[in-house]
C-alpha positions, 0 to 999 in steps of 0.5 A, a space after each residue: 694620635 694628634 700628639 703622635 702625628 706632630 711627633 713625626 711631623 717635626 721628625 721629617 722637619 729635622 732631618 739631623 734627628 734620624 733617631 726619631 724618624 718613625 718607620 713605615 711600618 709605623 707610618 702605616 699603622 697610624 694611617 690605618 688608624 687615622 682612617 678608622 678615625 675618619 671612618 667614625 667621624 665621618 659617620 658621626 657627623 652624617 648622623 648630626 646632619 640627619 638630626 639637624 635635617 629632623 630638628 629643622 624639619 620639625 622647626 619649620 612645622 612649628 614655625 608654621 603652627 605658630 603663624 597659624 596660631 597668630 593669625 587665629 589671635 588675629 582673628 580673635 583680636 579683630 573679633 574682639 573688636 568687633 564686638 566691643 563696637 558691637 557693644 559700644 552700639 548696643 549700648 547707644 541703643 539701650 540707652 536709647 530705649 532706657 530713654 523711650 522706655 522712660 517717656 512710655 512710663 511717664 505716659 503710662 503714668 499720666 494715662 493711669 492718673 487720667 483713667 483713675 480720675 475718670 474710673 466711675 461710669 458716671 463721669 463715663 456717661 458724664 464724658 459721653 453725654 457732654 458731647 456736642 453732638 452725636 458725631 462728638 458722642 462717637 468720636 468720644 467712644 472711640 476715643 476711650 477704646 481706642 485709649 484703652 487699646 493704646 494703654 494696653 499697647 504701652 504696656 506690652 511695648 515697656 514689657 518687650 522693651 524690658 525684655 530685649 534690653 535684657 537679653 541684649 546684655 545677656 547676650 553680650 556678656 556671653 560673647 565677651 566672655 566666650 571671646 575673652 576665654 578663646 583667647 585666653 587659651 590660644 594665648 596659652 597655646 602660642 606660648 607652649 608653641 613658643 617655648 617648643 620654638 625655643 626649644 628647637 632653636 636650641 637644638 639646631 644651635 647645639 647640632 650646627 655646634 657640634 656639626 662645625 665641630 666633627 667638621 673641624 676634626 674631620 678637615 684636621 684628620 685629613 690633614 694629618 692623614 695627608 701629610 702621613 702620606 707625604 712622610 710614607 712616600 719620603 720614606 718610599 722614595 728614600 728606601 727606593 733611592 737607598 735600594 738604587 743605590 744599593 743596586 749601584 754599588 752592588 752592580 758596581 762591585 760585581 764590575 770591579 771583581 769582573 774588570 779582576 777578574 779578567 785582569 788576572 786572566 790576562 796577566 796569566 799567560 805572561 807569566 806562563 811564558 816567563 817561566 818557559 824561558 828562564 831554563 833555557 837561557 841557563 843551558 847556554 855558556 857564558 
């Protein structure tokens, strides 16, 4: 149809052509089939629009999924963080009870050695009876039991401080761990949020290509249905000037056979009375 329309084109440019100037009836079909053209094409990019419009509407949502998403990885991030301060602290304390622990098992130790020395209830009594005096002899008592308690106090304060650094390390260790695969699978899901982006991105760039593309046949069609206006209206006024003319001539030639028409009559009686005449003049002598 393109190659058609340049055709006429160049025929209305180049009037001493008149061989290939195409007729109206032409002209007309080839608009009627331009507009079918423009008809298809205008639905066509209507319908890339709709599309674009989804596929825009469809990267707006995860656009928004993976600020979402990258504020979560924030969050797990400055957890993390938090934790591994947590841990730095943690690890201060313990080393902090390792050495408290050690100092109750250096006394512990000493206590031990103290009490395997003086293990017999002679050197019990011995201890007792060496006193100075009977407020020494209860102090002494009181001493050992109270001794005693302290040993056994030693001993549960090793075994509970045992158990909280174990369960201090048992403890983080499961954090990190859960934190560390949190964020491992949030990862993962900003990069599948991240190849859908692209994927949409790609979308949009092929329908805005395709949209700049109809765009571009749809203004050339109406150009071309343009000028086939402006080439069937030359043609219109050219027939109307030729049936003008026509009239013209026509009306002209009717007044030409009536201005003949009347003259003849008018030569009519003339020659009436010069046929009268002549015998008359013929009776008379010479």
């Amino acid at each position: 149809m393109t190659r058609f329309i340049c055709i006429i084109l160049l025929c209305l440019g180049s009037c001493t052509l008149a061989w290939a100037q195409p007729t109206k009836e032409e002209i007309q079909k080839k608009q009627q089939e331009l507009q079918r053209e423009l008809s298809e094409l205008n639905k066509t990019l209507a319908e890339i629009k709709n599309n674009k419009k989804a596929s825009l509407a469809e990267l707006a949502v995860v656009q928004r999924k993976i600020k979402a998403r990258e504020e979560l990885i924030n969050n797990i991030s400055r957890e993390l963080r938090r934790l591994d301060d947590e841990i730095y602290l943690t690890q201060l304390e313990m080393n902090r009870l390792r050495r408290e622990l050690d100092t109750l098992k250096q006394q512990y130790a000493k206590s031990l050695v103290f009490a395997y020395k003086n293990r017999s209830n002679y050197d019990y009594l011995n201890f007792l009876f060496s006193a100075q005096s009977f407020n020494d002899a209860v102090k002494r008592v009181a001493y050992l039991k109270s001794y005693r308690q302290y040993r056994e106090t030693q001993a549960a304060t090793i075994a509970q401080t045992q158990q909280l650094l174990v369960q201090k390390n048992q403890s983080l260790a499961n954090s990190k761990q859960d934190k560390s695969k949190t964020l491992d699978e949030q990862n993962n899901q900003l990069n599948v949020l991240e190849q859908d982006r692209s994927e949409q991105k790609k979308v949009v760039q092929q329908l805005q290509g395709r949209e700049k593309e109809i765009a571009k046949q749809v203004a050339e069609s109406e150009k071309q249905r343009q000028r086939l206006r402006q080439a069937l209206a030359a043609i219109i006024r050219r027939e109307e000037e030729e049936a003008r003319k026509a009239e013209r001539q026509r009306l002209a030639k009717l007044a030409e056979e009536e201005r003949r028409r009347k003259e003849a009559e008018k030569n009519k009686p003339n020659t009436a009375t010069a046929g009268t005449t002549k015998p008359a003049t013929s009776n008379n002598p010479p």
